[in-house]
PDBQT receptor file of N, H, CA, C and O in Angstrom, charges set to zero:
ATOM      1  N   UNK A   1      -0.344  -1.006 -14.170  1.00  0.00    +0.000 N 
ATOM      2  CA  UNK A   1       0.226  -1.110 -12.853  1.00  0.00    +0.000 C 
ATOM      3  C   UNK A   1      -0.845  -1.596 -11.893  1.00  0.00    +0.000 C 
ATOM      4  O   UNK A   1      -2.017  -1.221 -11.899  1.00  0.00    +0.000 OA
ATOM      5  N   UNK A   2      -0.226  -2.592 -10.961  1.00  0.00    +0.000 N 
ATOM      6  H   UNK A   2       0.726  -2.897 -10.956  1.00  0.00    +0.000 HD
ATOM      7  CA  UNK A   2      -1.327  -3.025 -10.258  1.00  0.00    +0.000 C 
ATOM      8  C   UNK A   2      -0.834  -3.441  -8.443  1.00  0.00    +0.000 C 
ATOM      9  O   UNK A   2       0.068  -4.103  -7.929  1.00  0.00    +0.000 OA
ATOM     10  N   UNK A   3      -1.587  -2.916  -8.117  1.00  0.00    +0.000 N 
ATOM     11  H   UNK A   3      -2.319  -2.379  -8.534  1.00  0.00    +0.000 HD
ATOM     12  CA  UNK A   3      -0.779  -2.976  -6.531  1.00  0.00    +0.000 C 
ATOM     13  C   UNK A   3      -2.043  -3.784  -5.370  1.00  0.00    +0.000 C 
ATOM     14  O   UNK A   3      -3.220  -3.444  -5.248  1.00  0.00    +0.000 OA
ATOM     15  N   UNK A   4      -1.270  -4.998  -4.583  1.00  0.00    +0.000 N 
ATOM     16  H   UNK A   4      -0.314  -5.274  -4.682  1.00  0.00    +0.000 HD
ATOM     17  CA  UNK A   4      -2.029  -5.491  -4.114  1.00  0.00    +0.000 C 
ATOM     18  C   UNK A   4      -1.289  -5.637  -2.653  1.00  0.00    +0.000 C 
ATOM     19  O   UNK A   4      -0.208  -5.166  -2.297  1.00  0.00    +0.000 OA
ATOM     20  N   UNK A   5      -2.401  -6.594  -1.792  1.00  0.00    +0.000 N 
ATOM     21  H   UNK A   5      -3.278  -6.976  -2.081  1.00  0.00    +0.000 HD
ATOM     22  CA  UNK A   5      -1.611  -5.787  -0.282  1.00  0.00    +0.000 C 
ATOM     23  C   UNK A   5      -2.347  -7.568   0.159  1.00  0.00    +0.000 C 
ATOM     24  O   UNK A   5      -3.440  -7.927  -0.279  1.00  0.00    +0.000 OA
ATOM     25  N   UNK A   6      -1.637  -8.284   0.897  1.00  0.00    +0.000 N 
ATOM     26  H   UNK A   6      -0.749  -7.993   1.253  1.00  0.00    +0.000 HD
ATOM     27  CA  UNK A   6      -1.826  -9.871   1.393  1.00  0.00    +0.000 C 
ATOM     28  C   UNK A   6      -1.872  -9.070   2.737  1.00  0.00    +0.000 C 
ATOM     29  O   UNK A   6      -1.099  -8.424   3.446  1.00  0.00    +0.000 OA
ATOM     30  N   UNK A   7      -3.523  -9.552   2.709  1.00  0.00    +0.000 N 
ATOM     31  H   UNK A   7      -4.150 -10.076   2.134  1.00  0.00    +0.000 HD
ATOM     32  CA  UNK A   7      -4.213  -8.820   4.043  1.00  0.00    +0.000 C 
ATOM     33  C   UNK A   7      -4.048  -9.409   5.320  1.00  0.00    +0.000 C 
ATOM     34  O   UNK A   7      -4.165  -8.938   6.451  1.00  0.00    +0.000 OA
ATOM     35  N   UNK A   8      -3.636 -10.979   4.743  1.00  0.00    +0.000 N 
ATOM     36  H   UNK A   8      -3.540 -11.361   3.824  1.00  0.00    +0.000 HD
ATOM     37  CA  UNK A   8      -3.413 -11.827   6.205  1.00  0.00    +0.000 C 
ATOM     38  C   UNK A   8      -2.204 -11.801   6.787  1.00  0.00    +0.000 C 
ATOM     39  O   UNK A   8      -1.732 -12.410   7.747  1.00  0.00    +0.000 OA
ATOM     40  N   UNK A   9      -1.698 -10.837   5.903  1.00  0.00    +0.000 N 
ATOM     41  H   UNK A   9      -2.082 -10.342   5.123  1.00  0.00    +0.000 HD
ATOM     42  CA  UNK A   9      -0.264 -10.739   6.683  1.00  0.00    +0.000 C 
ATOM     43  C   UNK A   9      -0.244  -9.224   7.647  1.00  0.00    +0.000 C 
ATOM     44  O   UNK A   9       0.442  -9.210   8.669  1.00  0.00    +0.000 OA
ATOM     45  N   UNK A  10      -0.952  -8.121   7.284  1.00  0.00    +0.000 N 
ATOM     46  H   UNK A  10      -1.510  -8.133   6.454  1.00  0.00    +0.000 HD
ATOM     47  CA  UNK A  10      -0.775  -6.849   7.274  1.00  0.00    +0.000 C 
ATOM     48  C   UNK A  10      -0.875  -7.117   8.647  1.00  0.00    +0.000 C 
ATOM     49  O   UNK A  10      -1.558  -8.060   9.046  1.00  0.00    +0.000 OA
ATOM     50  N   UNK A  11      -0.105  -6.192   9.597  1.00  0.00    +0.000 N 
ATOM     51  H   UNK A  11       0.450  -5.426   9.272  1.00  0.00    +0.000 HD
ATOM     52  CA  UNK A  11      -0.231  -5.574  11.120  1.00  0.00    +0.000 C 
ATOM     53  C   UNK A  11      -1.113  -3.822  11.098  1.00  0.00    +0.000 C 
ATOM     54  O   UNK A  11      -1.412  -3.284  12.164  1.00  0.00    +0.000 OA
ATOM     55  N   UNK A  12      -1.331  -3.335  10.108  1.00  0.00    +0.000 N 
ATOM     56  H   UNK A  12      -1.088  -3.772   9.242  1.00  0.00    +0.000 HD
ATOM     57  CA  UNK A  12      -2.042  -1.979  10.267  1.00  0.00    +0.000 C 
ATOM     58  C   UNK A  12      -0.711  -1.208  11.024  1.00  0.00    +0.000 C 
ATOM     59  O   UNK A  12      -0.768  -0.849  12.200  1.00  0.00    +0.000 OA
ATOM     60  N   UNK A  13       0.590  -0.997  10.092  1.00  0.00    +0.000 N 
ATOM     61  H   UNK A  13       0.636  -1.289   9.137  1.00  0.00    +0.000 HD
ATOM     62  CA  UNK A  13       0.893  -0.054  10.751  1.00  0.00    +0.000 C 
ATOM     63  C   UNK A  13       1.041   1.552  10.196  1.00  0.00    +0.000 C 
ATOM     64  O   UNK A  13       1.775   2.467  10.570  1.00  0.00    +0.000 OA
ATOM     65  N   UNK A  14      -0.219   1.448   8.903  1.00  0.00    +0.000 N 
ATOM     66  H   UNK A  14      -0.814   0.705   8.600  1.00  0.00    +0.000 HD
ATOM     67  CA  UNK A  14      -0.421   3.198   8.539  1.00  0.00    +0.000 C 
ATOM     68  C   UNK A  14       1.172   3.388   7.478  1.00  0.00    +0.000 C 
ATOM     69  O   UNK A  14       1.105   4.147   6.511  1.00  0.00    +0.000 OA
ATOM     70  N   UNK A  15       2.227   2.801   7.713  1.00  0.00    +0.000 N 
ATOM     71  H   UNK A  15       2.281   2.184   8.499  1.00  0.00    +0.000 HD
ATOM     72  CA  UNK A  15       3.126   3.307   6.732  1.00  0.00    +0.000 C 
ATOM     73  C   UNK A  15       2.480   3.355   5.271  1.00  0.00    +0.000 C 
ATOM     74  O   UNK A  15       2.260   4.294   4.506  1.00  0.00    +0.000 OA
ATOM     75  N   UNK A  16       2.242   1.867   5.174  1.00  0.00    +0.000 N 
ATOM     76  H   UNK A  16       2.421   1.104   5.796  1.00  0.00    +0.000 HD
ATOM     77  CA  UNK A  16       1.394   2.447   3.492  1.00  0.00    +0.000 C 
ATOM     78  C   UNK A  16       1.061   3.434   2.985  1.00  0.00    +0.000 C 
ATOM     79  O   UNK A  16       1.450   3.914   1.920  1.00  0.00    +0.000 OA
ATOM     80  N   UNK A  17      -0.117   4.035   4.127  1.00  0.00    +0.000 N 
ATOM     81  H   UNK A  17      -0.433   3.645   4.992  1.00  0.00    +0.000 HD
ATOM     82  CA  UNK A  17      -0.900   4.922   3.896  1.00  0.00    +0.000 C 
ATOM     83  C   UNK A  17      -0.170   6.522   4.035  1.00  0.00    +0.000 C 
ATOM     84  O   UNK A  17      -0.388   7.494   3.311  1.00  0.00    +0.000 OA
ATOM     85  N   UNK A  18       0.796   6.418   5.262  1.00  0.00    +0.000 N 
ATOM     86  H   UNK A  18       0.973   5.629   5.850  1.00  0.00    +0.000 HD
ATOM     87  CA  UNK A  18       1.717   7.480   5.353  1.00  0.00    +0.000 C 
ATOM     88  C   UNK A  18       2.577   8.235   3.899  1.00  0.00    +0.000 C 
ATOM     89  O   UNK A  18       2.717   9.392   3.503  1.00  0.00    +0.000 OA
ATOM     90  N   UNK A  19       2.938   7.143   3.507  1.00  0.00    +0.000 N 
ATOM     91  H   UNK A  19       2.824   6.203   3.829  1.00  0.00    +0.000 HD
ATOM     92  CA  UNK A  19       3.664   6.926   2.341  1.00  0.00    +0.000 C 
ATOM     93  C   UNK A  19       3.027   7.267   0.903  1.00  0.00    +0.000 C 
ATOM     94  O   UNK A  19       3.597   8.069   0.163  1.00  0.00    +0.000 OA
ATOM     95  N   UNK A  20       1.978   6.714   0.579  1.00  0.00    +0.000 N 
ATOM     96  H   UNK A  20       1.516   6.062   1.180  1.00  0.00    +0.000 HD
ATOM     97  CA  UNK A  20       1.034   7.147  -0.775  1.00  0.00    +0.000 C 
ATOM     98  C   UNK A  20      -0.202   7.136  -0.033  1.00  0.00    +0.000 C 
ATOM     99  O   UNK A  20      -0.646   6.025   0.258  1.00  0.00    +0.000 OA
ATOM    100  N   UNK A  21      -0.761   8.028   0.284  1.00  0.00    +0.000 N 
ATOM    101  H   UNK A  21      -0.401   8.930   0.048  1.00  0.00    +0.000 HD
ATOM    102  CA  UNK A  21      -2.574   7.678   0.830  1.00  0.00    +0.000 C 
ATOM    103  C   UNK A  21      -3.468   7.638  -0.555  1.00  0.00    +0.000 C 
ATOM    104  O   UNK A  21      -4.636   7.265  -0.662  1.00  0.00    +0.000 OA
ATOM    105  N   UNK A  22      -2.620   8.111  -1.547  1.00  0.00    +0.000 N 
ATOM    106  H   UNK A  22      -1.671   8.414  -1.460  1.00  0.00    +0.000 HD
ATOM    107  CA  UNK A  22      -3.358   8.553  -3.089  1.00  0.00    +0.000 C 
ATOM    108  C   UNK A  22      -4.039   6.991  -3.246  1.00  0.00    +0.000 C 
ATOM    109  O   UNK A  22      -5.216   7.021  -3.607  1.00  0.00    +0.000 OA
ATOM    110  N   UNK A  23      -3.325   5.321  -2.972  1.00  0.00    +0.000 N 
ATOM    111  H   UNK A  23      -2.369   5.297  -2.679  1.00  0.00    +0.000 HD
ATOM    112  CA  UNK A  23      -3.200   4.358  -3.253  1.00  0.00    +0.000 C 
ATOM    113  C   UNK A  23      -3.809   3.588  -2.025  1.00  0.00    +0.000 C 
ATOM    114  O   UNK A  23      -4.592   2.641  -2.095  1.00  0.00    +0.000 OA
ATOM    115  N   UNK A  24      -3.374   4.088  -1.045  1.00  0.00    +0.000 N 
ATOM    116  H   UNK A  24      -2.738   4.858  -0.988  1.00  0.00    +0.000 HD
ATOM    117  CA  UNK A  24      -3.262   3.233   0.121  1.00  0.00    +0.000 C 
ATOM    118  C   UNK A  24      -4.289   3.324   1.771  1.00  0.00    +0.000 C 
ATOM    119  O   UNK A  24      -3.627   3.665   2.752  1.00  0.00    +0.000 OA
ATOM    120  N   UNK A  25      -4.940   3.197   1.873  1.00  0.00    +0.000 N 
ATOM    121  H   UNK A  25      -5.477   2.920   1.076  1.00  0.00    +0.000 HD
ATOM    122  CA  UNK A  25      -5.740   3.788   3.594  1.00  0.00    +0.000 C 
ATOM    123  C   UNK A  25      -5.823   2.442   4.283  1.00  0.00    +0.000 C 
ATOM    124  O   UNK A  25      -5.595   1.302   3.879  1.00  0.00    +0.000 OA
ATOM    125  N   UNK A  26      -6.186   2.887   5.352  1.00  0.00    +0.000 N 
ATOM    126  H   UNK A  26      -6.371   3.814   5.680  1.00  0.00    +0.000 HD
ATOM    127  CA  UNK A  26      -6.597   1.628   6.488  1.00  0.00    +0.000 C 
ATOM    128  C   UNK A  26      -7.849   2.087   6.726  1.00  0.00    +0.000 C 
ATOM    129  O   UNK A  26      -8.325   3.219   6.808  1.00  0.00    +0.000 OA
ATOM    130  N   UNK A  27      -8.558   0.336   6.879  1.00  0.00    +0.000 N 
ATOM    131  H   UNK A  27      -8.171  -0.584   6.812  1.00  0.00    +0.000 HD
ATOM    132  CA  UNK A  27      -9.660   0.684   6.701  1.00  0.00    +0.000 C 
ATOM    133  C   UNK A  27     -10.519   0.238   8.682  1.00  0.00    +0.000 C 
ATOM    134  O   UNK A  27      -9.956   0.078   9.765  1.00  0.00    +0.000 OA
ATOM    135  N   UNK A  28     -11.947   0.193   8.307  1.00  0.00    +0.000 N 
ATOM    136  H   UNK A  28     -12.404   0.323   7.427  1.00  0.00    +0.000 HD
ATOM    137  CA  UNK A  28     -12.272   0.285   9.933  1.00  0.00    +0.000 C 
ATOM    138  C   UNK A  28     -12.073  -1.251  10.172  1.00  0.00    +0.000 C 
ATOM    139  O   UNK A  28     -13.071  -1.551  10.828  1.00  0.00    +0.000 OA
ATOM    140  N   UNK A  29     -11.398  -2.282  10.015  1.00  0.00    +0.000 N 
ATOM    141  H   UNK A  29     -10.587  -2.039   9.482  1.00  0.00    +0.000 HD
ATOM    142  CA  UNK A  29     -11.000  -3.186  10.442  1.00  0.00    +0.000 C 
ATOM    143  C   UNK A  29      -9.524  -3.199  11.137  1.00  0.00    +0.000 C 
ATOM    144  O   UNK A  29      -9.218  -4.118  11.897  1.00  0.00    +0.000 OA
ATOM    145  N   UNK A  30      -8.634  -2.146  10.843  1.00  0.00    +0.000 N 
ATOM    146  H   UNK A  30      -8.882  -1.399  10.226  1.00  0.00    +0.000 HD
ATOM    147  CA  UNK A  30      -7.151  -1.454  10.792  1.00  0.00    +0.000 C 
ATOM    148  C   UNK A  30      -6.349  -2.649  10.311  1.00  0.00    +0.000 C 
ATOM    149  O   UNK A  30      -5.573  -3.436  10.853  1.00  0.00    +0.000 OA
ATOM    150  N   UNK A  31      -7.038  -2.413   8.562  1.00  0.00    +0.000 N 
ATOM    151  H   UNK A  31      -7.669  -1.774   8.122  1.00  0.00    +0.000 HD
ATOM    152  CA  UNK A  31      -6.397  -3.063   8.023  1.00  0.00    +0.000 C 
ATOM    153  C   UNK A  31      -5.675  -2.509   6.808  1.00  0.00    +0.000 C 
ATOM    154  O   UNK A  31      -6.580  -1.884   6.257  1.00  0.00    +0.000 OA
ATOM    155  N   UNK A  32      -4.380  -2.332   5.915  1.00  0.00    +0.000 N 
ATOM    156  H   UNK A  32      -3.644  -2.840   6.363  1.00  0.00    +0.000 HD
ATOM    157  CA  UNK A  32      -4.416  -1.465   5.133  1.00  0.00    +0.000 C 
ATOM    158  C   UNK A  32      -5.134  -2.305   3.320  1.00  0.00    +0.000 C 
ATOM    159  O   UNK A  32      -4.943  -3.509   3.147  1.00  0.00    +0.000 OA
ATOM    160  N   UNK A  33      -5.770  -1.595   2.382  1.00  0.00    +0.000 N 
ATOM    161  H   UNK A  33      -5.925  -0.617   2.522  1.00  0.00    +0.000 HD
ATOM    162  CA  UNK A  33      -6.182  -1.862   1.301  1.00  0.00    +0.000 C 
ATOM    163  C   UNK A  33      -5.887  -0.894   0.365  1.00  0.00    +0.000 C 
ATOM    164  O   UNK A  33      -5.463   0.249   0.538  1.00  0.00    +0.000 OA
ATOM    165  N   UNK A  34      -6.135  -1.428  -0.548  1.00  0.00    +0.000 N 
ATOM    166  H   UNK A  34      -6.480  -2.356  -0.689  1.00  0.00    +0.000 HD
ATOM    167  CA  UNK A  34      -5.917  -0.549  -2.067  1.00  0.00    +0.000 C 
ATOM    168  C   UNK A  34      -7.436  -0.009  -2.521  1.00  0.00    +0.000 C 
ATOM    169  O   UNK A  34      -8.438  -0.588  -2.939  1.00  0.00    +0.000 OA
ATOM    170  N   UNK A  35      -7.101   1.427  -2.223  1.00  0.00    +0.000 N 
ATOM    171  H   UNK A  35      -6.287   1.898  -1.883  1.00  0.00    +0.000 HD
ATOM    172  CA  UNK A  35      -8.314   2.424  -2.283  1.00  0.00    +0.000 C 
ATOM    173  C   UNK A  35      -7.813   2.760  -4.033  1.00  0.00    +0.000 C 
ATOM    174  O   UNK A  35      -8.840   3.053  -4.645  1.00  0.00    +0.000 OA
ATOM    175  N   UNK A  36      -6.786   2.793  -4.813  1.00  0.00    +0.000 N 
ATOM    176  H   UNK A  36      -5.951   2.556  -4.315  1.00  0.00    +0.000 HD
ATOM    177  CA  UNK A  36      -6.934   3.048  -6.380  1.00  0.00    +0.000 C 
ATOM    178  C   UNK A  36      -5.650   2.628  -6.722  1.00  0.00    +0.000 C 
ATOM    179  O   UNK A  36      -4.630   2.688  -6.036  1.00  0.00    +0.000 OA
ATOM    180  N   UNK A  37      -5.840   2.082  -8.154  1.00  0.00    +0.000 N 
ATOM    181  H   UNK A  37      -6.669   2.033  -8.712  1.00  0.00    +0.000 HD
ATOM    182  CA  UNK A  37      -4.720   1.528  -8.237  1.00  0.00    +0.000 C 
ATOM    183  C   UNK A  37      -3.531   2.397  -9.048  1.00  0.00    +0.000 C 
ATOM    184  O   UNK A  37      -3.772   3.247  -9.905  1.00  0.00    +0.000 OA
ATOM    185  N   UNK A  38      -2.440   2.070  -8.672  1.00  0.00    +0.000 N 
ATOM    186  H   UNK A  38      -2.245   1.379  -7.976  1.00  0.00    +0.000 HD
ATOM    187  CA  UNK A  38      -1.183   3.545  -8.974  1.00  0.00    +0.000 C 
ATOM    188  C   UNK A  38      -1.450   3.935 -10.131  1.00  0.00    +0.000 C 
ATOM    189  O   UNK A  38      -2.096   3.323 -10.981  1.00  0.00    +0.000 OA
ATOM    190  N   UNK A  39      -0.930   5.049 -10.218  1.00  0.00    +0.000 N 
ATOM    191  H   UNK A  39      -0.405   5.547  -9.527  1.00  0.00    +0.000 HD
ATOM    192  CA  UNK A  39      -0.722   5.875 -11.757  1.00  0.00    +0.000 C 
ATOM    193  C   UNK A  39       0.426   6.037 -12.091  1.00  0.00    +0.000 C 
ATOM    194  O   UNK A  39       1.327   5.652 -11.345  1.00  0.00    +0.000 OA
ATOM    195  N   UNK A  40       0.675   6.592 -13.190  1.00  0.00    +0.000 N 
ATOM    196  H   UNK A  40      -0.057   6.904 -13.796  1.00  0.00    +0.000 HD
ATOM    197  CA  UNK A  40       2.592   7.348 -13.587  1.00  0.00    +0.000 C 
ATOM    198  C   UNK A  40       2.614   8.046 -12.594  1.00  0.00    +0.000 C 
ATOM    199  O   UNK A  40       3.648   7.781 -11.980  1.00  0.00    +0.000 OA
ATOM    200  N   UNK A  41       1.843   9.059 -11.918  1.00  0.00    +0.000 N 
ATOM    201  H   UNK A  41       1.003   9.274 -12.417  1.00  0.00    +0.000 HD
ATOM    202  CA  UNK A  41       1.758   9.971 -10.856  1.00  0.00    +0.000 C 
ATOM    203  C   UNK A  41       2.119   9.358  -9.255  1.00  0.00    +0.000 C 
ATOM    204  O   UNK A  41       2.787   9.876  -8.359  1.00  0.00    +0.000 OA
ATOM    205  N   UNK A  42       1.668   8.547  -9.282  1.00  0.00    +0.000 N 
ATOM    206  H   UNK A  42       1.125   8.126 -10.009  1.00  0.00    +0.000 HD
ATOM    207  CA  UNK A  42       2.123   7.892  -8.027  1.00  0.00    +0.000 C 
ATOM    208  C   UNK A  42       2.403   6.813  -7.707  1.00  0.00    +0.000 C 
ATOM    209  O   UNK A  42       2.398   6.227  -6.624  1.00  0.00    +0.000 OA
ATOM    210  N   UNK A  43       2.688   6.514  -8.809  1.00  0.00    +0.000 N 
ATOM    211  H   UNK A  43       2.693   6.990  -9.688  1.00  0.00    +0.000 HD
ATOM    212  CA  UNK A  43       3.883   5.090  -8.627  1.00  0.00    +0.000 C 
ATOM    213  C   UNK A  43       5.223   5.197  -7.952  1.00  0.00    +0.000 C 
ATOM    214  O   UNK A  43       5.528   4.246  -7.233  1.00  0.00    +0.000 OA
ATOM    215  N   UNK A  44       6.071   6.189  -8.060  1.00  0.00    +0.000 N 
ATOM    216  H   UNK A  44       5.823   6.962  -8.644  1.00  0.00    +0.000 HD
ATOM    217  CA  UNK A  44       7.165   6.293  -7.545  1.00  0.00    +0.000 C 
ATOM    218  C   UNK A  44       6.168   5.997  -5.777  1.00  0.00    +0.000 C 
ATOM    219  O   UNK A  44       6.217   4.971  -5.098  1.00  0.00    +0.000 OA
ATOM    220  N   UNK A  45       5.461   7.124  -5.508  1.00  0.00    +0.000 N 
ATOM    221  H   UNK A  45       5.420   7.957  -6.060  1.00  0.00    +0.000 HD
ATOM    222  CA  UNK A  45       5.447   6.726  -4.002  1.00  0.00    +0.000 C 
ATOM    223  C   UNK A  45       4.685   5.736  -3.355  1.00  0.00    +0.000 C 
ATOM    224  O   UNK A  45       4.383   5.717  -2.162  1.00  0.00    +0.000 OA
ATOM    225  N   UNK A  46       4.360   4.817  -4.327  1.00  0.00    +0.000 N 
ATOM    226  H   UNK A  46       4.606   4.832  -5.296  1.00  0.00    +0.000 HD
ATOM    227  CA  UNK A  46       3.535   3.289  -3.894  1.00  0.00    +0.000 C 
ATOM    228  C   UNK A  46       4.637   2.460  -3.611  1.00  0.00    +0.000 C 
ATOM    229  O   UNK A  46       4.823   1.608  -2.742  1.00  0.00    +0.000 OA
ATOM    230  N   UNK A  47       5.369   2.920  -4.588  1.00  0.00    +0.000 N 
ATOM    231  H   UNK A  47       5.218   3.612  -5.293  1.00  0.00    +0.000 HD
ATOM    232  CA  UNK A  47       6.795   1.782  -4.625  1.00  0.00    +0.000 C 
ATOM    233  C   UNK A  47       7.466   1.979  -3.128  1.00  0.00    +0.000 C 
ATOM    234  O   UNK A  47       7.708   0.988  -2.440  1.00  0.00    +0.000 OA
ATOM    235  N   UNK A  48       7.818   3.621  -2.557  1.00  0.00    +0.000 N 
ATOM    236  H   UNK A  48       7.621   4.426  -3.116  1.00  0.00    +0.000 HD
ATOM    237  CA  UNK A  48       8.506   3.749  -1.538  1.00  0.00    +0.000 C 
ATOM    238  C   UNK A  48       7.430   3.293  -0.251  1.00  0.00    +0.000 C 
ATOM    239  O   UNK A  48       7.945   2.967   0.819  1.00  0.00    +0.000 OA
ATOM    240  N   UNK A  49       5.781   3.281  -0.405  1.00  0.00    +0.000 N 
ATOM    241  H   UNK A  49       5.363   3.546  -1.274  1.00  0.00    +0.000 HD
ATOM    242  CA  UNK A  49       5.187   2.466   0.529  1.00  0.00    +0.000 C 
ATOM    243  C   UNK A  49       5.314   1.059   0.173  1.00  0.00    +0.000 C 
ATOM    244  O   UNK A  49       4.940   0.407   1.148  1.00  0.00    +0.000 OA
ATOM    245  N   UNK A  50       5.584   0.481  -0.548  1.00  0.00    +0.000 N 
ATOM    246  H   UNK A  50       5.888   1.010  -1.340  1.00  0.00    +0.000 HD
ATOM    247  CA  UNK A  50       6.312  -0.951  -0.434  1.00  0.00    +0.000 C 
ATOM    248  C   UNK A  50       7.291  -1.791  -0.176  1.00  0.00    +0.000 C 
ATOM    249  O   UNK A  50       7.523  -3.000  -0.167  1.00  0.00    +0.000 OA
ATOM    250  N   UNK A  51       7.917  -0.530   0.081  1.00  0.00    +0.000 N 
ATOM    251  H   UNK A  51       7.728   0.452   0.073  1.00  0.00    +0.000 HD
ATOM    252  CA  UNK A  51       9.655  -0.399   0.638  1.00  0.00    +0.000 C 
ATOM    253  C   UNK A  51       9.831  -0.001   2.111  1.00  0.00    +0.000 C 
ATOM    254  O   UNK A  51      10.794  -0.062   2.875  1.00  0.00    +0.000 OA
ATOM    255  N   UNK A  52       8.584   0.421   2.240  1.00  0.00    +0.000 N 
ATOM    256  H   UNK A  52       7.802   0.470   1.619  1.00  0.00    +0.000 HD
ATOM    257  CA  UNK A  52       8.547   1.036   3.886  1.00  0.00    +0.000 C 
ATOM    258  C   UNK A  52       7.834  -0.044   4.296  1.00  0.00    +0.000 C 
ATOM    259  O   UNK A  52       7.950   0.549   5.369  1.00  0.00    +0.000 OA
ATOM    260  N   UNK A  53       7.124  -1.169   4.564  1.00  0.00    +0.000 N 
ATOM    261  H   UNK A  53       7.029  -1.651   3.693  1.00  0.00    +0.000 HD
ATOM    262  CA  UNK A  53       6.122  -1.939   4.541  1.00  0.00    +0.000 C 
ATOM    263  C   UNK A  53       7.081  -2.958   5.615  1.00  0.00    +0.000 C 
ATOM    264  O   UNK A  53       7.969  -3.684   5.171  1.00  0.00    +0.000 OA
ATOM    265  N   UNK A  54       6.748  -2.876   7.035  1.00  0.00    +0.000 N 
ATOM    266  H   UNK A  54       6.026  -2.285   7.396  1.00  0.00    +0.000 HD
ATOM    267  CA  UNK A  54       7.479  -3.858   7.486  1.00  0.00    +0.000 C 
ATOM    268  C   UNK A  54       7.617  -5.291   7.730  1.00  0.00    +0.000 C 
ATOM    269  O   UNK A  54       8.370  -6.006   8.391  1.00  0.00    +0.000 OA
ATOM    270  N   UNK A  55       6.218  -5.515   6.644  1.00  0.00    +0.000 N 
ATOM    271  H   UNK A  55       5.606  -4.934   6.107  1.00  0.00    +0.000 HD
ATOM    272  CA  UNK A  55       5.908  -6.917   7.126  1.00  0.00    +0.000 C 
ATOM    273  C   UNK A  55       6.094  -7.361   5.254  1.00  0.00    +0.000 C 
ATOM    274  O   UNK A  55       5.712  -8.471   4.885  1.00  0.00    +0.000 OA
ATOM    275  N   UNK A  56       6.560  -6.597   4.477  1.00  0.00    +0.000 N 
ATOM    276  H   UNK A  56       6.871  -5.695   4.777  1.00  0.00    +0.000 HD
ATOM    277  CA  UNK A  56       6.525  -6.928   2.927  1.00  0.00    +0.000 C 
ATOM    278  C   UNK A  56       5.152  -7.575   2.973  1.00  0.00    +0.000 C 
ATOM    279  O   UNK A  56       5.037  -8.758   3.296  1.00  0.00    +0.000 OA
ATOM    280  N   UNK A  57       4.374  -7.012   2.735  1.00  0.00    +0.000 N 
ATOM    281  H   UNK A  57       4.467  -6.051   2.473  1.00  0.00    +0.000 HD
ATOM    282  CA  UNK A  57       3.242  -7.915   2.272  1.00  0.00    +0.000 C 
ATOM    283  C   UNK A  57       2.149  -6.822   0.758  1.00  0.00    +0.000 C 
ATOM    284  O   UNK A  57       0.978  -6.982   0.415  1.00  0.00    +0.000 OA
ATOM    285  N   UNK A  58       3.045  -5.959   0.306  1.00  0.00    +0.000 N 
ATOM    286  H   UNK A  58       3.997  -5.829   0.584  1.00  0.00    +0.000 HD
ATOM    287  CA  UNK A  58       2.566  -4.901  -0.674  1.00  0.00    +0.000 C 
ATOM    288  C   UNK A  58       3.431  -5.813  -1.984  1.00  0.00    +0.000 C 
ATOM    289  O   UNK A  58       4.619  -6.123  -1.894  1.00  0.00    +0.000 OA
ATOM    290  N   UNK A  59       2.726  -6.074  -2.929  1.00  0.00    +0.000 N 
ATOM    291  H   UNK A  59       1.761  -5.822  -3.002  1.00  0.00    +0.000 HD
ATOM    292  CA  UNK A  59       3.078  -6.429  -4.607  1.00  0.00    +0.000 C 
ATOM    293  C   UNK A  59       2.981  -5.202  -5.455  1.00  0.00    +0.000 C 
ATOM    294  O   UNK A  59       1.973  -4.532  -5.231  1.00  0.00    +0.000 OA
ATOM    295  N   UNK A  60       3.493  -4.917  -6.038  1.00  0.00    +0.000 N 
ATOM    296  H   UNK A  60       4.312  -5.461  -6.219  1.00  0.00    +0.000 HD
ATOM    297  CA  UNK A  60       3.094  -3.839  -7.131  1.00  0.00    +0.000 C 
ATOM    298  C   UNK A  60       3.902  -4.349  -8.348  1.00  0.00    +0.000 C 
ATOM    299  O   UNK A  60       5.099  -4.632  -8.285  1.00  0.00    +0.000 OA
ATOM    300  N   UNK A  61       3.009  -4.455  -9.653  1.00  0.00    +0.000 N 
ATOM    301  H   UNK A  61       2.037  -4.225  -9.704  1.00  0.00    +0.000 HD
ATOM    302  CA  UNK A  61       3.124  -5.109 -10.899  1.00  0.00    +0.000 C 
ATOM    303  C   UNK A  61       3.173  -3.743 -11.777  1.00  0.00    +0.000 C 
ATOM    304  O   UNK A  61       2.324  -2.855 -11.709  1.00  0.00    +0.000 OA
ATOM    305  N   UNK A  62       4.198  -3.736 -12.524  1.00  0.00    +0.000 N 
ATOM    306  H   UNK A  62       4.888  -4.458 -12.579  1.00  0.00    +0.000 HD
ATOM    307  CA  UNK A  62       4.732  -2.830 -13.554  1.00  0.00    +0.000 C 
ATOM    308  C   UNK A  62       3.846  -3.408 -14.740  1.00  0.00    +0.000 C 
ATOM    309  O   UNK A  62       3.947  -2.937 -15.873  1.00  0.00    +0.000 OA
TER     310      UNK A  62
């Protein structure tokens, strides 16, 4: 599983991170990145921060 985040799109609005922080933070640019990449454990809630993501700019590869 592999989860990636198109940084030139991101607005920093923390849902990511709201959503899975296990996967997801904003960083001191307030930008969001992939701090680890999902597990069986938290894949379900990477997926629902990719679903919450208002600008779609989160991939996540099964």
């Amino acid at each position: 599983m592999e989860a990636t985040i198109d940084r030139s799109g991101c607005i920093g609005c923390g849902a990511c991170e709201a959503a899975c922080p296990e996967v997801f933070e904003i960083d001191g640019e307030g930008l969001a990145f992939v701090k680890a990449q999902p597990t069986a454990e938290t894949l379900d809630a990477a997926k629902e921060a990719r679903d919450s993501c208002p600008v779609s700019v989160i991939s996540i590869e099964d």
